[in-house]
C-alpha positions as CSV (number, residue, x, y, z in Angstrom):
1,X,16.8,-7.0,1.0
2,X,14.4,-7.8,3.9
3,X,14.8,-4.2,4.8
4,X,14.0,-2.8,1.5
5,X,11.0,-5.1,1.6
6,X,9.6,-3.7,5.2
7,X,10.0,-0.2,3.8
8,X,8.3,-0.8,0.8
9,X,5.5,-2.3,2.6
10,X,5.6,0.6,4.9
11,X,5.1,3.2,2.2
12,X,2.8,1.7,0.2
13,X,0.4,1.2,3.4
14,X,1.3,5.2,4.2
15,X,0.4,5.7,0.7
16,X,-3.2,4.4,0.7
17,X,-3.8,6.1,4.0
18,X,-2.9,9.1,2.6
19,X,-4.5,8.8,-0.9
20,X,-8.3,7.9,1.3
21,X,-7.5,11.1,3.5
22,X,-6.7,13.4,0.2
23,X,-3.5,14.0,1.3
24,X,-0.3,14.2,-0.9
25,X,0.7,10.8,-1.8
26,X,4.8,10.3,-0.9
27,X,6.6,9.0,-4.1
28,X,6.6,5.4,-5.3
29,X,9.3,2.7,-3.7
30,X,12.1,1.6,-6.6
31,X,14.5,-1.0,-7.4
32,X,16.8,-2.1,-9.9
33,X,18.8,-5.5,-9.7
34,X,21.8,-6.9,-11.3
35,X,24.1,-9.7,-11.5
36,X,27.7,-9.8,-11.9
37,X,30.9,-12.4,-11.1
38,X,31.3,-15.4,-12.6
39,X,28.6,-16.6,-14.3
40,X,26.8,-13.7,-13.1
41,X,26.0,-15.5,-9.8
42,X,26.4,-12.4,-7.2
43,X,24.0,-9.4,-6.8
44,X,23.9,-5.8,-6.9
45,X,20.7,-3.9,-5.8
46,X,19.8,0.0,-5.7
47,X,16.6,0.9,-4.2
48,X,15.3,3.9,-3.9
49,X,12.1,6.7,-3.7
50,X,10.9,7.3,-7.3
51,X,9.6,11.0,-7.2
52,X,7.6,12.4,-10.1
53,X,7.8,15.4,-12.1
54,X,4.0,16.3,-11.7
55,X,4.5,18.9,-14.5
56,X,7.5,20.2,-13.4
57,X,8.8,21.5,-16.8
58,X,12.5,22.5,-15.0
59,X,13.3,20.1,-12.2
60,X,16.9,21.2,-11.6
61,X,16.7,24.9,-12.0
62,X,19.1,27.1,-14.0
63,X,22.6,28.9,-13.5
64,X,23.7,29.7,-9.8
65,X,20.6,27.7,-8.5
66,X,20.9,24.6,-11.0
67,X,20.1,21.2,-8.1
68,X,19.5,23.5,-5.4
69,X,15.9,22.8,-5.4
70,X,15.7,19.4,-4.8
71,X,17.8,19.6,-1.5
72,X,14.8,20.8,0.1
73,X,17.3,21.9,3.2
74,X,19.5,18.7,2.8
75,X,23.3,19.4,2.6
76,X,23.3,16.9,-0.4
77,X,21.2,15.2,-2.9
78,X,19.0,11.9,-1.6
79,X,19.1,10.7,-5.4
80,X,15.5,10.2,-5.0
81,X,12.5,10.4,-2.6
82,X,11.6,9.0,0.8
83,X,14.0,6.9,2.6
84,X,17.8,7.3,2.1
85,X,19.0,5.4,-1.5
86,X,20.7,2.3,-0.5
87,X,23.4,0.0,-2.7
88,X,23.4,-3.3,-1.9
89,X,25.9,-4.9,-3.5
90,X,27.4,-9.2,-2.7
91,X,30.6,-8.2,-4.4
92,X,33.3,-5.5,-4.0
93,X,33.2,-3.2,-6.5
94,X,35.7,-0.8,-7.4
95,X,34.2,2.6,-8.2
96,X,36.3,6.1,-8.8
97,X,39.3,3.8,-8.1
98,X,38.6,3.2,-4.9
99,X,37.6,-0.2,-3.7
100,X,34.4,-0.8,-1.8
101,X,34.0,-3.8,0.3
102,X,30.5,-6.1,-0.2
103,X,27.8,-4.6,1.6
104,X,25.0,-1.7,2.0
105,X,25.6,2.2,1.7
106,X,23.7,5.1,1.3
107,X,23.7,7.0,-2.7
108,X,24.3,10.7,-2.9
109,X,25.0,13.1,-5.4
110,X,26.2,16.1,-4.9
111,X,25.9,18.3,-7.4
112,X,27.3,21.6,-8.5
113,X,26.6,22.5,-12.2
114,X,25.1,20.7,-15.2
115,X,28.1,18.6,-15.9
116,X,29.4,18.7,-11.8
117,X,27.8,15.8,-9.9
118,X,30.0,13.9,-7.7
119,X,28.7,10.1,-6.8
120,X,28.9,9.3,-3.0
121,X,28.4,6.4,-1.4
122,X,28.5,6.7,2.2
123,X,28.4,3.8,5.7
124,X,25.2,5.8,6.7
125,X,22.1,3.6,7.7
126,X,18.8,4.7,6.6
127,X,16.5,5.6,9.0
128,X,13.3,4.2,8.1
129,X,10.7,6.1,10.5
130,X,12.2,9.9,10.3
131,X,10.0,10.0,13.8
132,X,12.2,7.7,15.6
133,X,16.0,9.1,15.0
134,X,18.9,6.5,15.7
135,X,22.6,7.0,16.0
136,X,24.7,6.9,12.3
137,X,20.7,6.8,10.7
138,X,19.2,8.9,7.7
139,X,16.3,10.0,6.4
140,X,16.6,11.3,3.2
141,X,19.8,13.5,3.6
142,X,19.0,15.3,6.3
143,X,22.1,15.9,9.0
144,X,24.2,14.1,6.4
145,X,28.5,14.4,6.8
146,X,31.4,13.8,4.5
147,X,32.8,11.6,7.4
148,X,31.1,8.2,6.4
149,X,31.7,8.7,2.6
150,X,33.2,5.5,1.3
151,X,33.5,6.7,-1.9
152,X,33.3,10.3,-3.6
153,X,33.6,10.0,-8.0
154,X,33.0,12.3,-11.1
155,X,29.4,11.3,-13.0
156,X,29.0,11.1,-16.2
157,X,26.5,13.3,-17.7
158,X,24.4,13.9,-20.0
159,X,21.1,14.9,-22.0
160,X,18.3,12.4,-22.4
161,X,16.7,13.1,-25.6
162,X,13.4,12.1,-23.9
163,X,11.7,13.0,-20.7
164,X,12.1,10.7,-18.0
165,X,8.4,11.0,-16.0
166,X,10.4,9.0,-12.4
167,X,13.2,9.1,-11.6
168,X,14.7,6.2,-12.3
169,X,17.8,3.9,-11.3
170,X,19.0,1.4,-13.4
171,X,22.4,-0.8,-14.8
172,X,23.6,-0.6,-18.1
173,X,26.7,-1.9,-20.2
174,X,27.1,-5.4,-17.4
175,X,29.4,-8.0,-17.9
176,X,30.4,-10.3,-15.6
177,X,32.7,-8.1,-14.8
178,X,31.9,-4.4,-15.0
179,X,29.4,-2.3,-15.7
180,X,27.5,1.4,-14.9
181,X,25.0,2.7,-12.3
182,X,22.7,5.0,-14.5
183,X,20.1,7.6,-12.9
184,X,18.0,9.2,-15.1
185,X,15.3,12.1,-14.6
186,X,13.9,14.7,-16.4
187,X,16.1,15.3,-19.5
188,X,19.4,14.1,-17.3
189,X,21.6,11.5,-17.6
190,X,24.2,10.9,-14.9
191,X,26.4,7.3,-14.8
192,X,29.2,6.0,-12.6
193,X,31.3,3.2,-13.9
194,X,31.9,0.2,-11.7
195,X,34.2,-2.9,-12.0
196,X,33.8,-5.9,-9.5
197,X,37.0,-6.2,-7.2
198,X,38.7,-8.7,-5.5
């Protein structure tokens, strides 16, 4: 949490900087919370860059080339803007069957058609200054490797029947025990079911 707190700071600071200077402005800082366990006393936290569709009428492309774009010479999908996506999450959760201990990861998607997106959560830090690299540290998705995924699982998705300005992360369907990770952007719709573990 601190961390997401400094990097927020961090880019909103950049961002007036920028906006005095006319330069581009980099997207808005996100985050969605949740509570789960019993009684709903334990967090889960996504945080993320929020870009913006500026006009963009067709975000993801077409055909051979639909997600390609938003790489932008990544190996994978950030699953936002900015600095890496990060899960924070106080509980184990058990996502694609696989059981992910409590703790913070990097969020990818890989994605391969319109109904082909692969959720990835991954041990990867993110780097928060893309100037000053560090060992096992992201920006973005830049240099990423399947060799710290944690977890790889089928999205859901679908069409939105409205137009979703940011990209936006978000929880739907919680109990105290369960519950969905839900991106949206553009007319997509992509969830990953989760259950708390153990």
């Amino acid at each position: 949490m601190k961390q997401f707190v400094l990097t927020a700071l961090a880019v909103m600071a950049l961002a007036g900087g920028m906006a005095a200077q006319g330069q581009k402005v980099p997207s808005p800082a996100g985050t969605s919370a949740t509570q789960v366990g019993p009684k709903f006393s334990k967090w889960i936290e996504i945080s993320y860059g929020r870009p913006i569709l500026r006009g963009r009428a067709d975000i993801f492309g077409a055909g051979a080339n639909y997600g390609k774009g938003l790489l932008a010479g990544a190996p994978i999908w950030r699953a936002g803007a900015n600095v890496s996506t990060r899960l924070n999450t106080e509980v184990p959760l058990v996502i694609g069957g696989k059981t992910v201990p409590a703790g913070e990861y990097s969020v990818f998607i890989e994605i391969k058609g319109e109904k082909d997106w692969t959720f990835v959560l991954s041990s990867y830090s993110a780097l928060v200054n893309p100037k000053e690299p560090k060992p096992d540290h992201l920006w973005g998705a830049y240099n990423y490797k399947t060799d710290k995924d944690v977890v790889r699982a089928p999205m859901t998705v679908s069409a939105s029947p409205m137009l979703v300005d940011q990209l936006t992360w978000g929880f739907t369907d919680v109990t105290e025990q369960a519950g969905h990770l839900q991106l949206s952007w553009a007319k997509a719709v992509a969830s990953i079911a989760f259950t708390v573990g153990n």
